[in-house]
DRENROZA-938110 format. One line per field, with one value per residue (C-alpha): x, y, z. Coordinates in nm, 4 decimals, padded with zeros to 6 digits. Layout:
BEGIN
px <- X_...
py <- Y_...
pz <- Z_...
***
This chain:
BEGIN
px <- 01.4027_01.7044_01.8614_01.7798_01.4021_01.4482_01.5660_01.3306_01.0575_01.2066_01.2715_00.8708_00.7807_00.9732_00.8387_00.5326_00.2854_00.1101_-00.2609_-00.1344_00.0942_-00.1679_-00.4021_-00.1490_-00.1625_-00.5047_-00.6105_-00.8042_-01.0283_-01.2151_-01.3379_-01.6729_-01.6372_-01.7117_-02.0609_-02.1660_-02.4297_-02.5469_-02.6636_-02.9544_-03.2628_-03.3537_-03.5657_-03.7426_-03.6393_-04.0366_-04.1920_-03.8790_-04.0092_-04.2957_-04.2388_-04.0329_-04.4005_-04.5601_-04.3315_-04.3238_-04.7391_-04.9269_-05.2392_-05.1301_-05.2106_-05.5702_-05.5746_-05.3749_-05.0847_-04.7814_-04.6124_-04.3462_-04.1062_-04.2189_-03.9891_-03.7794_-03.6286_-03.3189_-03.2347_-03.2141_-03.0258_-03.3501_-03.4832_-03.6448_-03.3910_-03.6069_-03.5557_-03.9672_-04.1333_-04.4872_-04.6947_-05.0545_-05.0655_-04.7343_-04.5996_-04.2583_-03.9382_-03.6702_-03.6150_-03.8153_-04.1558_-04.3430_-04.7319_-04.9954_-05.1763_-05.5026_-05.4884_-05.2637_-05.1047_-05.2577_-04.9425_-04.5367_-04.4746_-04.3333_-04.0085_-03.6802_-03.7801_-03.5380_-03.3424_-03.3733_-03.0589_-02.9568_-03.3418_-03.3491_-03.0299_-03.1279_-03.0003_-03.2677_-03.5240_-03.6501_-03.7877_-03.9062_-03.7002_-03.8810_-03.8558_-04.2492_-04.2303_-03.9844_-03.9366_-03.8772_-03.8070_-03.9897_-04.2848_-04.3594_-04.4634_-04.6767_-04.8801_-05.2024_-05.3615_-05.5085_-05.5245_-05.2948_-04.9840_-05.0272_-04.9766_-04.6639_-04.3348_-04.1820_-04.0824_-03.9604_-04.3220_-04.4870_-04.2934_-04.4201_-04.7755_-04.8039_-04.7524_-05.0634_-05.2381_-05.1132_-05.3203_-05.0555_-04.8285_-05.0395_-05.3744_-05.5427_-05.7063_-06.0614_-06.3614_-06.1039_-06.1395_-06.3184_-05.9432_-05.9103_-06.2727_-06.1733_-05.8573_-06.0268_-06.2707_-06.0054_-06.0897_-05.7738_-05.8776_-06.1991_-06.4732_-06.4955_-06.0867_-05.8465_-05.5858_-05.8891_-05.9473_-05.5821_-05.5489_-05.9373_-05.7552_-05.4428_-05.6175_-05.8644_-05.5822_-05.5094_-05.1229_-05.1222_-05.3582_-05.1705_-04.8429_-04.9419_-05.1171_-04.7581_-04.5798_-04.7800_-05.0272_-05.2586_-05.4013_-05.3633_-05.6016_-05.8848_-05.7470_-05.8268_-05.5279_-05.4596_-05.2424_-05.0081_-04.8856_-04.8453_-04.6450_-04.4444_-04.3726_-04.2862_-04.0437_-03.9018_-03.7933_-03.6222_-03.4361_-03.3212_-03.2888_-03.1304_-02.8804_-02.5787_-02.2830_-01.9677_-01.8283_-01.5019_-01.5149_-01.6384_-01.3634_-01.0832_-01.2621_-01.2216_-00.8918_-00.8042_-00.6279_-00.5750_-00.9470_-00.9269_-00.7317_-00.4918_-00.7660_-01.0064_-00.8284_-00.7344_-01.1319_-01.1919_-00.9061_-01.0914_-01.4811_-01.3327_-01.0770_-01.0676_-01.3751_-01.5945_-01.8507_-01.8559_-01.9564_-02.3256_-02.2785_-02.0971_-02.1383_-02.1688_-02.3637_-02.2481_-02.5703_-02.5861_-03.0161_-03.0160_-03.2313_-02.9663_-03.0735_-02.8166_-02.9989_-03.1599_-03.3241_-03.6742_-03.9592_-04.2318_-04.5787_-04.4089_-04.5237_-04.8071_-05.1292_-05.4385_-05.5916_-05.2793_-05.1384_-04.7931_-04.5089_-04.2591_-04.1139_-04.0243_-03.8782_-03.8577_-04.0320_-04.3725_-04.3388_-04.1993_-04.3093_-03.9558_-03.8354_-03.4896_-03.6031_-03.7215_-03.5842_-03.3568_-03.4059_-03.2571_-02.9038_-02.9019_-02.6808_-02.4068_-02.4746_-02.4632_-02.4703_-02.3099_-02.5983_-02.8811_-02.9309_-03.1056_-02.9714_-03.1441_-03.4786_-03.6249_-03.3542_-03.2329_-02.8974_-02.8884_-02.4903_-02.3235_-02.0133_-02.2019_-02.4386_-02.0711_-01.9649_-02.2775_-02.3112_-01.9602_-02.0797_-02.4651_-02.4906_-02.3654_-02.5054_-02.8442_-02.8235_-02.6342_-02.8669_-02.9994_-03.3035_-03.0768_-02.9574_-03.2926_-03.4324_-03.8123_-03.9931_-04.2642_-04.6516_-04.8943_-05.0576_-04.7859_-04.5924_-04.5284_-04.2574_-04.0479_-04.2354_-03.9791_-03.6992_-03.8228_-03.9486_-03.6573_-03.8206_-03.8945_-03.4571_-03.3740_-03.5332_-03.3843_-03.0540_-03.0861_-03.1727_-02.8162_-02.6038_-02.2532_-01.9941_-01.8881_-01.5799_-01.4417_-01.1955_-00.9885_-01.0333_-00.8588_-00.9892_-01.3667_-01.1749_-01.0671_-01.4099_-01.5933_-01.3330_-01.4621_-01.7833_-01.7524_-01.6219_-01.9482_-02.1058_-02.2367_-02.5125_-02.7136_-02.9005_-03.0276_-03.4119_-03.3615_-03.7108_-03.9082_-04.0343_-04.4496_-04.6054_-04.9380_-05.2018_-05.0560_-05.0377_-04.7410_-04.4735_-04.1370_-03.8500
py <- -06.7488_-06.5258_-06.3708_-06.0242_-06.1382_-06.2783_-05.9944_-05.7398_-05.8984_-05.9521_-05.5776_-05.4903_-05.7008_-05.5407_-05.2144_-05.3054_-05.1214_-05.3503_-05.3101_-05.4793_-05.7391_-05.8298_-05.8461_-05.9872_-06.2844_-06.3656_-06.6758_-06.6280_-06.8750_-06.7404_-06.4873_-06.5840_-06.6754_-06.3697_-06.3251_-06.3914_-06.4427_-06.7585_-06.6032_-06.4370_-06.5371_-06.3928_-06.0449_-05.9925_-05.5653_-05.5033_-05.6128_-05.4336_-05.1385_-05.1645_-05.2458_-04.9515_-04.7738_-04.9542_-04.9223_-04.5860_-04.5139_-04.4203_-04.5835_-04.9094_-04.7382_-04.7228_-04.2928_-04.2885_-04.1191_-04.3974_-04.5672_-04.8782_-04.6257_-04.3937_-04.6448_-04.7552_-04.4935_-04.5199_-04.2105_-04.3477_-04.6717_-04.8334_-04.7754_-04.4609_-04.3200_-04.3698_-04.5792_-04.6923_-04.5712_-04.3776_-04.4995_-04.3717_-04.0150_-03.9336_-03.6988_-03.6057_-03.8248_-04.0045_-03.7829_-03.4939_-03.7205_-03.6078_-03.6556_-03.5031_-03.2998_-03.3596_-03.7373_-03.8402_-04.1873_-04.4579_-04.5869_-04.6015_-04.9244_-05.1540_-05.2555_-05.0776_-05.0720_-05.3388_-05.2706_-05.4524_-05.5161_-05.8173_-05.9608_-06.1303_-06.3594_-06.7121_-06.7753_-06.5654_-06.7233_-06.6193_-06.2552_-06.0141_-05.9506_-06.2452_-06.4785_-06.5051_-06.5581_-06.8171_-07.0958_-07.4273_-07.7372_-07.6113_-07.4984_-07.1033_-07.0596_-06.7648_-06.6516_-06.6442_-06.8908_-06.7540_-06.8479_-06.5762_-06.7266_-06.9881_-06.7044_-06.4835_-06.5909_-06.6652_-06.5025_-06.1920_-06.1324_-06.2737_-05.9909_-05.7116_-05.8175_-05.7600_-05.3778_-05.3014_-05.5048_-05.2911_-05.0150_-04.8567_-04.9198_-04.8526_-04.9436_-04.6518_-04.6682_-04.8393_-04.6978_-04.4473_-04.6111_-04.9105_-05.1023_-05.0427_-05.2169_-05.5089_-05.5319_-05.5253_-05.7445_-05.9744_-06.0123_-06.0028_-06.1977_-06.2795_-06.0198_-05.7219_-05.8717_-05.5941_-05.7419_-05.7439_-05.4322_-05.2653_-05.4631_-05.2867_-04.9559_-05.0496_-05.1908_-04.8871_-04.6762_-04.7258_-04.6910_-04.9848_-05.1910_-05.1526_-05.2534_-05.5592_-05.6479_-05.6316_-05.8341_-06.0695_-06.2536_-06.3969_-06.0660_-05.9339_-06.2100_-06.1144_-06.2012_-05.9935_-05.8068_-05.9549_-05.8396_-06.1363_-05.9865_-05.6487_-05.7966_-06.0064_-05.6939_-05.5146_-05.7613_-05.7690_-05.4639_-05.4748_-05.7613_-05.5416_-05.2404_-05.3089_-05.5708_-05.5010_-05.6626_-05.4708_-05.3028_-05.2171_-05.6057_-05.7512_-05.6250_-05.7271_-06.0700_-06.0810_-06.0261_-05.6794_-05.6283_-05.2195_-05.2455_-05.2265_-04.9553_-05.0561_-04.9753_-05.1784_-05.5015_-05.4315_-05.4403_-05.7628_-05.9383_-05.8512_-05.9102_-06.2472_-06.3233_-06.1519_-05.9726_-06.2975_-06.1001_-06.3773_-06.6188_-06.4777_-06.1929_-06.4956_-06.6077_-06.3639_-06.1341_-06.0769_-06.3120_-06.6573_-06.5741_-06.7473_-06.5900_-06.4895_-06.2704_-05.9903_-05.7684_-05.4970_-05.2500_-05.2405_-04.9367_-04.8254_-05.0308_-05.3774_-05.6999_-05.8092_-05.9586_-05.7661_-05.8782_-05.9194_-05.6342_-05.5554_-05.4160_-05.6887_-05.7654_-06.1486_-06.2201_-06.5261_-06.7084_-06.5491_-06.7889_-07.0972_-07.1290_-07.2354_-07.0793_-07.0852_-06.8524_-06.5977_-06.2302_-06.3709_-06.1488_-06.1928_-06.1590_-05.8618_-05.8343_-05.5956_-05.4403_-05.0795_-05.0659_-04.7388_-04.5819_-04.7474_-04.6210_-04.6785_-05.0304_-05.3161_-05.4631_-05.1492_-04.9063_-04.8737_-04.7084_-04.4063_-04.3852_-04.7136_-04.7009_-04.6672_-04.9684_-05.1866_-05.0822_-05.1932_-05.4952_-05.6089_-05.6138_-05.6718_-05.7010_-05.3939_-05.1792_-05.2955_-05.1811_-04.8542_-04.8123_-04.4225_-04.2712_-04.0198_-04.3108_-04.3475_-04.1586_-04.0677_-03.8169_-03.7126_-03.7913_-03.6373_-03.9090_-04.1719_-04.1308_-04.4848_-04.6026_-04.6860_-04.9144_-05.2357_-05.0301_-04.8701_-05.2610_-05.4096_-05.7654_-05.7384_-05.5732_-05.9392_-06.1155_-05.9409_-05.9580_-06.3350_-06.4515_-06.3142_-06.5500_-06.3682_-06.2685_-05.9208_-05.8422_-05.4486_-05.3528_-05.0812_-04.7776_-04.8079_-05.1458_-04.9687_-04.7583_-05.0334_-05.2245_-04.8791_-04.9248_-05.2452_-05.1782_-04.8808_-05.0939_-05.2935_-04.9936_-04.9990_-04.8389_-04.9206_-04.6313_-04.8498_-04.7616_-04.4541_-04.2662_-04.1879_-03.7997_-03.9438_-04.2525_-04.3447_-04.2510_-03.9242_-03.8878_-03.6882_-03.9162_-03.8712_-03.7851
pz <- 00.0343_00.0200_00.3124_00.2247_00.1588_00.5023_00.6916_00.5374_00.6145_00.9862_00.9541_00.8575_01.1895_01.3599_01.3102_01.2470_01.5142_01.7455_01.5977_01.2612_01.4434_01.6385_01.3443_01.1366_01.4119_01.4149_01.3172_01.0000_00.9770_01.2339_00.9997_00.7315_00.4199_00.1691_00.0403_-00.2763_-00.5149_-00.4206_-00.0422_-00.1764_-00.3719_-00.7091_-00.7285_-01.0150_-01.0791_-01.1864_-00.8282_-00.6651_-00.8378_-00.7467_-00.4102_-00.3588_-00.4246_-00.1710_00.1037_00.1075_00.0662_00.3579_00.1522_00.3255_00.6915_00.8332_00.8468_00.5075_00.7457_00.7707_00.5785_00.6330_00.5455_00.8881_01.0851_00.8029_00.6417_00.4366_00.5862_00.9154_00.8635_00.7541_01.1639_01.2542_01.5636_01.8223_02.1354_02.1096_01.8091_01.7162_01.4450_01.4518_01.6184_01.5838_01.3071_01.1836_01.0632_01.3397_01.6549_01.5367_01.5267_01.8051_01.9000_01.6849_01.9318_01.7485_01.6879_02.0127_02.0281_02.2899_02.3167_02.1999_01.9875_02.2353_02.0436_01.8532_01.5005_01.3402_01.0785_00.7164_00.5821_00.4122_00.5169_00.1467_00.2277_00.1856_00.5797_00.6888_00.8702_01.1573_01.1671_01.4652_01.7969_01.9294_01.6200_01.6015_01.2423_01.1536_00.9094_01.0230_00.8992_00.5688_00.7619_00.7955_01.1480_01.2585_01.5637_01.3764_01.1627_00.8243_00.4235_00.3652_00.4503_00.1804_-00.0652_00.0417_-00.1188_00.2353_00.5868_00.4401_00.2859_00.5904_00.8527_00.5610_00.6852_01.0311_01.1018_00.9061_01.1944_01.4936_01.5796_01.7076_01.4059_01.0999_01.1513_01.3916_01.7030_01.7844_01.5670_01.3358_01.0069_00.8952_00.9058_01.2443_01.3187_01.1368_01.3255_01.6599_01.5265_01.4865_01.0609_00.8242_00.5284_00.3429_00.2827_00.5152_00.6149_00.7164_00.4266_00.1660_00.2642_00.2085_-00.1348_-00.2561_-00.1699_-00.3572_-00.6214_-00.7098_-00.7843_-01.1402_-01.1590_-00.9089_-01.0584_-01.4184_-01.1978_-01.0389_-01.3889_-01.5645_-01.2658_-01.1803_-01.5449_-01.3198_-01.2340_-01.5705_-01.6142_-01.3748_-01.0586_-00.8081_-00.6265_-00.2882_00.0346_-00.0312_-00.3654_-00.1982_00.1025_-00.1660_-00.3720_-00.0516_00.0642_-00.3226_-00.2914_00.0549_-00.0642_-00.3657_-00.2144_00.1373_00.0393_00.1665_00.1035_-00.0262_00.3254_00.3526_00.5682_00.2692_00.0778_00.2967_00.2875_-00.1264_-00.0574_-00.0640_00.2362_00.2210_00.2439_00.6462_00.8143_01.1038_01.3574_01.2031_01.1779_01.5622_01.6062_01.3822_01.5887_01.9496_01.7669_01.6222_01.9136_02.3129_02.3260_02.2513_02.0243_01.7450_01.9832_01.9066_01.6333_01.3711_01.0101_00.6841_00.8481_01.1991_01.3450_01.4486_01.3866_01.7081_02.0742_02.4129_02.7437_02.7390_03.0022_02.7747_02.9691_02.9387_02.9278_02.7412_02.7664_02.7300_02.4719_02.6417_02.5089_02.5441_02.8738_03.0406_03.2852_03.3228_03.1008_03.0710_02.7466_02.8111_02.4760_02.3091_02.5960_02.4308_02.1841_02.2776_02.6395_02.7749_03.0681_02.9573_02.6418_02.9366_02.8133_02.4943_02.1874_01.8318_01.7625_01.5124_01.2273_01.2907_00.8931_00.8878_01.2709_01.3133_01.1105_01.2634_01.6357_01.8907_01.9995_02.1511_02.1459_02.3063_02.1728_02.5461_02.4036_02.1256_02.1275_01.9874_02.1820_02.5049_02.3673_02.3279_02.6602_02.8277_02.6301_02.7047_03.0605_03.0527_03.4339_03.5829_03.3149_03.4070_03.7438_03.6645_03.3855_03.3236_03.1148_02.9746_02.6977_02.5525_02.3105_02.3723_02.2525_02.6005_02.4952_02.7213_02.8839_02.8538_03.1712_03.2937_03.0593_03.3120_03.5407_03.4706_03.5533_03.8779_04.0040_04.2235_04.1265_03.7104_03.7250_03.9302_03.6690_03.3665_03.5354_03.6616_03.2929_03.1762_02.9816_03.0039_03.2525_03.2771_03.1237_03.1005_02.7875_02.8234_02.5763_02.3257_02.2579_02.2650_02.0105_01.7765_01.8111_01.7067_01.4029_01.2849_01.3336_01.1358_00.8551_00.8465_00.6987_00.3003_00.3008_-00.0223_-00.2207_-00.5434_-00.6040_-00.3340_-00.2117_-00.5083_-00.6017_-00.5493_-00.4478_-00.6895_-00.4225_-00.4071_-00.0620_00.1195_00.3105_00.4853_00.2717
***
């Protein structure tokens, strides 16, 4: 190298501002490898296409009034802005749904509405806050036994099928509509099923039935349509239309390095350095898909089973059993976080940087927690949401299950964080929200 090579170089160091020095230290391979082609499965454009119909009809909902778009919107970072969501009885798109005065909901769906994302990479497995439906060791595993499963394409298709089983999600409260019956009645598939019965609505609306005749020969050749091939076309078209992959991150990681602003690569030196966050938020997309107790504050009605009393939310521990798995959710992916508020498994923070703050230091947030972060719409009638939080002994347990030490940033490292997060963001538009939906019913644009 010549000596005036050398010393401009020196020179650029030298005046170099700290953010980029410090950046321009980092150890590199820290960081994921880029994403490409080879993380995600095949999608065949047709069932996109016609998934895309599907997830945004309200036929698939007991009163013909939601649809998986209601908490899912594209609009709304593929979540639906509230802390605790309304399905049945609740009217109106993200923080201007509020309760339909003449069909009032029984109750506030008890988790954050998770975002979707990236949910057709190959390395996801494991789906729900609580990782009830998973795949492992080649074996899908799901809280209910039933034929069905032996038809969906895999766990993305399997998650599609369980909100239409909630009354409080999509199915409508005891003795509204026949699906609700067979809900209570505990019958999905088979004849009088809740399933069968959502596929014989799908499938007596001729656009539909012409659809799933052209993507799928075997019903072109007299099969009948089932609730697998609707949850497989559904989760077709999430993997097509939510895949996100070419952030201003992504494009640093291909190489361009303009891609990140000094700011930015500040923040990806603390995520992937100091502040510790890749120890859980790691790999291509920000997740090690793995279950950790971070202290979440918990209200609303809780994830209890039916007989039981209480509003706990205890996790992962509802489905494996293991004490250590007491109050440890899902790592999310950090994708398009900035545009998907609230945050955490019961949206206990609507403002991201006050969600980083008070994850960065899980313990003293919890006690210093205050309602005024949530975002709840008031339902006449539901005024115990925040029984956990008001019971000395259910805020020792959340708090004793933490994982992490406290540790405070100062400011402007909050800033720089904020910066890379930011920098996650590509928010896909590919299919978008289309004009009508074949059962001509109205939904949320």
């Amino acid at each position: 190298m010549s000596n005036m090579r050398r010393n401009l170089i020196l020179l650029s160091l030298c005046f170099a501002s700290p953010a980029m020095a410090e950046a321009a230290g980092f150890d590199r391979a820290k960081l994921p490898d880029p994403i490409t082609e080879a993380d995600y499965g095949p999608v065949k454009p047709a069932e996109a296409e016609l998934g895309q119909l599907l997830f945004f009809d309200p036929i698939l909902s007991g009163n013909d009034n939601i649809s998986c778009s209601t908490c899912h919107h594209p609009r709304l970072g593929t979540s639906d802005a509230l802390s605790l969501g309304m399905g049945e009885g609740g009217v109106g798109l993200g923080d201007k749904r509020v309760s339909d005065p003449n069909n009032m909901p029984e109750d506030r769906i008890p988790r954050n509405a998770p975002v979707l994302y990236n949910l057709g990479a190959r390395e996801y497995t494991v789906m729900f806050h609580d990782g009830r439906v998973e795949m492992a060791d080649g074996q899908l595993r799901v809280p209910i036994e039933d034929a069905f499963f032996a038809r969906v394409s895999g766990v993305l298709a399997t998650q599609a099928a369980f909100p239409v089983l909630s009354p409080d999600e999509m199915g409508g409260q005891v003795s509204e509509n026949p699906l609700s019956k067979a809900i209570r009645q505990g019958r999905f598939s088979g004849e009088g099923g809740a399933w069968d019965m959502i596929a014989a609505k799908v499938a007596a609306i001729p656009e539909y039935q012409s659809r799933f005749e052209q993507v799928y020969p075997e019903i072109a050749f007299g099969r009948s349509v089932h609730f697998a091939d609707i949850s497989n076309a559904i989760a077709a078209f999430m993997a097509f239309e939510f895949r996100s992959d070419d952030s201003a991150f992504d494009q640093y990681l291909r190489g361009d390095e303009a891609a990140l602003n000094e700011a930015a690569q500040k923040g990806m030196a603390l995520f992937y350095g100091e502040a510790g966050c890749a120890t859980c938020h790691s790999g291509k997309f920000q997740t090690d898909h793995d279950f950790h107790a971070m202290g979440q504050p918990q209200f609303g009605p809780g994830k209890t089973l039916d007989f039981e009393r209480g509003n706990r939310d205890e996790g992962r521990y509802r489905v494996t059993g293991r004490v250590e798995d007491l109050y440890a959710f899902r790592t999310p992916s950090l994708r398009n976080v900035t545009l998907s508020a609230p945050y955490g498994h019961a949206g206990a923070y609507s403002d991201l940087r006050s969600f980083v703050v008070a994850h960065l230091a899980p313990a003293d947030s919890l006690t210093h927690y205050e309602a005024f972060h949530a975002t709840l719409p008031e339902v006449p009638g539901l005024e115990d949401d925040w029984i956990v939080m008001n019971t000395a002994e259910d805020r020792a347990a959340i708090s004793a299950a933490i994982e992490v030490e406290d540790q405070i940033l100062p400011s402007e490292d909050i800033d720089a964080l904020m910066a890379f997060l930011t920098a996650l963001e590509d928010d896909p538009h590919r299919l978008g929200i289309p004009e009508a939906v074949p059962s001509g019913l109205a939904f949320e644009k």
